[in-house]
N, C-alpha and C positions, 0 to 999 in steps of 0.2 A: 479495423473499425476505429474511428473516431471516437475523442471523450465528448464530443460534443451527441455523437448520435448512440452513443450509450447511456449517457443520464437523461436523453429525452424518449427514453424508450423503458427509463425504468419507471418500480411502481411500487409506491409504498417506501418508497428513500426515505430514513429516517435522517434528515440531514435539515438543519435550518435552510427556510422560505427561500435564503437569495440563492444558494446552492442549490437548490431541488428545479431550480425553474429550468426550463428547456436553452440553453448553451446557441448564440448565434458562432455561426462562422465564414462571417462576410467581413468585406474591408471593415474597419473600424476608423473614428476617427483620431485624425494624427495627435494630436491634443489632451486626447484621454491616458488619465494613468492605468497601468496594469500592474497587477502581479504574476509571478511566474516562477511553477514550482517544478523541481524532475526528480523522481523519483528513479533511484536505479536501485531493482530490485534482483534476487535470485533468480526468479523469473519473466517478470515483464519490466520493461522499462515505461516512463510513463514521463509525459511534459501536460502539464496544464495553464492555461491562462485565463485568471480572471481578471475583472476591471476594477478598480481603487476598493470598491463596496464589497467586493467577494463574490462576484455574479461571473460565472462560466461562461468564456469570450469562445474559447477554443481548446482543442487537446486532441493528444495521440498517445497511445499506446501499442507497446511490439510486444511480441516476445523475445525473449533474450538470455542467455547463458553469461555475461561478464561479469557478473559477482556473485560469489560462496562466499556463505555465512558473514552477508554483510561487507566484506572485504573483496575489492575488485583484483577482480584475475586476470580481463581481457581491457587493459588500458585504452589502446589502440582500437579493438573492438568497440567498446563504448560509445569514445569518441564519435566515429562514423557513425554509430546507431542515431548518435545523439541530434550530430548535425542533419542528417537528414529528416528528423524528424520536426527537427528546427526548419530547413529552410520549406517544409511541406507547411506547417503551420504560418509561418510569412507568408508564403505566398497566399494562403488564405484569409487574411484578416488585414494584407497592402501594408505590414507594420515590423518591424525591424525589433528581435528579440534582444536586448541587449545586457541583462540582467535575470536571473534567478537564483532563489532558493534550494535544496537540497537538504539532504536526510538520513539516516544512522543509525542502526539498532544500538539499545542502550547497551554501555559496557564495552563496545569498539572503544580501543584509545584514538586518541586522539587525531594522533599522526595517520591510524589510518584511517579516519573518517574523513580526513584531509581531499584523502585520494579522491573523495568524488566531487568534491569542489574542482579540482584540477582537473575532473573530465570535463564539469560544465563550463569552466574557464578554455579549457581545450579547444570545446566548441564553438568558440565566439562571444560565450556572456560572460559578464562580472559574476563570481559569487557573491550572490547578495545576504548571506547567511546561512545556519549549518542549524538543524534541531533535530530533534532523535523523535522516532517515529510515533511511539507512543504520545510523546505530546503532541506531536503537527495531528495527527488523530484528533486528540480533542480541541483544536481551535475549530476544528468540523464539529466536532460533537457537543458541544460545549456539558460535559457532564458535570457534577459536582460533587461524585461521591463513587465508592465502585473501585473497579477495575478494568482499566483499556487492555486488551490481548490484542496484538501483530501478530497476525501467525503467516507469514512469509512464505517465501519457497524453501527458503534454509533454516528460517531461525523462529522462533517466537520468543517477541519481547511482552513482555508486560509493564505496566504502571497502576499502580496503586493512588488513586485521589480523594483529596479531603477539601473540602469547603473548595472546590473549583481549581487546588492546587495539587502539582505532581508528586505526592511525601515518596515514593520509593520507585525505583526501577528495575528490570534484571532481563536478561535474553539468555536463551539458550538455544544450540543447534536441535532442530526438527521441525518441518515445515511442512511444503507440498515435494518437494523435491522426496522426501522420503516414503510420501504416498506414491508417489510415479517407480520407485525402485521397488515395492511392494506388488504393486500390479504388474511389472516387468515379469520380475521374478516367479509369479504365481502361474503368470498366462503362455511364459515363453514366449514373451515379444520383445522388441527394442524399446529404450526408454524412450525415444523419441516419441511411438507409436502408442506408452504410456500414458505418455502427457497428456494427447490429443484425447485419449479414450476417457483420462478423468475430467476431462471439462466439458464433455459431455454428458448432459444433463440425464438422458435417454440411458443411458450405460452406468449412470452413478446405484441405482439401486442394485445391481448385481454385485459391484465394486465393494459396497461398504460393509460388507463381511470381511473383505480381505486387509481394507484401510484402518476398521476400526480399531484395534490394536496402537496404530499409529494416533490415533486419534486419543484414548487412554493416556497414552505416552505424553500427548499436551495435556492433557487433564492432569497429571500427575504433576510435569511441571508447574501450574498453573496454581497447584494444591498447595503445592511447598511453598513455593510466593508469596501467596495470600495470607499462609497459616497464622493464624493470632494477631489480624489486622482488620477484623470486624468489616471484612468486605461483602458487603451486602448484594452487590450484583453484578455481571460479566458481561461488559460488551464485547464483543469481536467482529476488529477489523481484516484488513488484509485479503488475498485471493484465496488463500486454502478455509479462509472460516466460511467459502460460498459451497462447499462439498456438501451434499446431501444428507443431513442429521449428522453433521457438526454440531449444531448450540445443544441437541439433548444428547448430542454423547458426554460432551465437555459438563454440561448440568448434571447429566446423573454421576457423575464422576465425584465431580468440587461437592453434590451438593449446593449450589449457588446456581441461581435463575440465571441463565444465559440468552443475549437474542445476539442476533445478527441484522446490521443496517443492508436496507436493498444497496446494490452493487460496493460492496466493502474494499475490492480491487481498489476501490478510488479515493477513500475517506482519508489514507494518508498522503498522497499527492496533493492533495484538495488543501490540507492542511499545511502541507507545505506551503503552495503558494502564498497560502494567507501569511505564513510567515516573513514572506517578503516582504521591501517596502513597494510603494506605490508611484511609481516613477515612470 
C-alpha cells in the first residue's frame, strides 16, 4: 500500500491541515522543491515525499526485518528495499529522488545512527540530515508541552517537551516486535504468522489479553521517564501505539491522558521529511 493511498483513506488524523490532505501521485512538476524523508524502522520501512510546504506528493511503505533496536542488521538488505522503493516512487511522480532525510531512536551513538545515512546514500540520495524520532514526530505534531512516545517495532523512545522544545529524551528496547513473540509463543505459531495476525484489526480483541502485559511493560518505561517532570499528557506515535487499547492501557498505567493520531505508522516519516531541505 501506498503513503499516498493511506492518508487519504484515513480519518480523524490528528496532523496539521497540509499533511492530512489526500497525497497526489502523479508526475509532478520538474521545478518544484520537495522533501524527502526514510524511515528505516524494526519493522516497516517507509519513504515519503512532500513538496517545499509539507504537503504529501508521494510515499511507500514495506515491511521489513533490517533493523534491531534501532541499529541495522541487514545493510545490503536495506539497500535493495530502499531502492526499490525509490525507483517505484520516480516512476510515479516523472521526478528523480536525489536527497533525503533520515532518523534514530534517541540514545543510538552516533556512529551507529550513521549507518542509516549510508543506506540512503547507498541508495542513490544525498543524506540531507539525521534527527532522532521523537523530534521528526513533533515537526508533525507541533506539540508544546507533554510527552512524544515512538513505540517502534523494537524500542520505544520518548521525549519530553516544554514551551514547543525537546528538554529530555531516552529509548529503551520493547516495541511491537515483542508483542508478535508474545502471540507466537502463546498460539504456537511462527512469528511471521504473528505479525500478520497482530495487525489485524478483527483478531486484536482476542490478542490483547495476551499483549497487554507487554503493553504495561511500555507504560512502565514511559513512568520512569516521565517521573517528576510535570508531564501533563501522552502522545503516541509509531505502528505498535495503533494495537487495539494501547492509549488506555498506557493511561491507566502512567495515570497520564493518552491518545493516539489516526495512522501513527506515518507521523515520524512525515517528520522526517519535513526535516529536510527543500530542494
Amino acid at each position: 500500500m501506498s503513503l499516498t493511498d493511506y492518508l487519504a483513506r484515513a480519518e480523524g488524523v490528528i496532523l496539521p491541515r497540509q499533511l492530512s490532505e489526500t497525497a497526489q501521485s502523479s508526475p509532478i512538476d520538474p521545478g518544484r522543491k520537495i522533501r524527502v524523508g526514510v524511515d528505516l524502522g524494526t519493522a516497516y520501512l517507509v519513504l515519503a515525499v512532500l513538496d517545499e510546504d509539507g504537503v504529501p506528493l508521494a510515499g511507500e511503505w514495506q515491511f521489513a526485518q533490517v533493523v534491531r533496536d534501532g541499529l541495522v542488521v541487514d545493510f545490503i538488505g536495506a539497500v535493495d528495499l530502499l531502492c526499490g522503493m525509490k525507483g517505484r516512487v520516480e516512476r510515479k511522480i516523472g521526478r528523480r529522488l536525489m536527497h533525503a532525510a533520515s532518523g534514530y531512536p534517541p540514545g543510538v551513538p552516533q556512529i551507529e545512527a550513521r549507518a542509516k545515512a549510508h543506506v540512503v546514500e547507498a541508495a542513490g540520495m544525498d543524506s540531507a540530515g539525521m534527527i532522532d524520532e521523537p523530534t521528526a514526530a513533533n515537526n508533525v505534531l507541533q506539540l508544546r508541552e507533554g510527552a512524544i512516545v515512538d513505540v517502534g517495532g523494537g524500542t520505544t523512545g520518548i521525549a519530553v517537551l516544554k514551551e514547543g522544545k525537546v528538554v529530555y529524551t531516552a529509548d529503551e528496547p520493547t516495541g511491537g516486535t515483542h508483542f508478535s513473540l508474545v502471540i507466537a509463543g502463546a498460539l504456537g505459531i511462527s512469528f511471521e504468522e504473528a505479525e500478520a495476525l497482530k495487525v489485524t484489526k478483527t483478531e486484536q480483541p482476542r490478542l490483547l489479553p495476551l499483549v497487554r502485559p507487554v503493553m504495561e511493560k511500555i507504560g512502565s518505561i514511559i513512568a520512569r521517564h516521565v517521573c517528576g517532570r510535570r508531564v501533563e499528557s501522552i502522545t503516541m506515535v509509531g505502528g505498535t501505539s495503533a494495537f487495539l487499547g494501547m492509549a488506555g492501557v498506557i493511561q491507566d498505567y502512567t495515570g497520564i491522558p493518552a491518545v493516539v493520531p489516526g495512522n501513527p505508522v506515518f507521523v515520524t516519516p512525515l517528520g522526517m521529511a519535513l526535516h529536510s531541505p527543500a530542494l
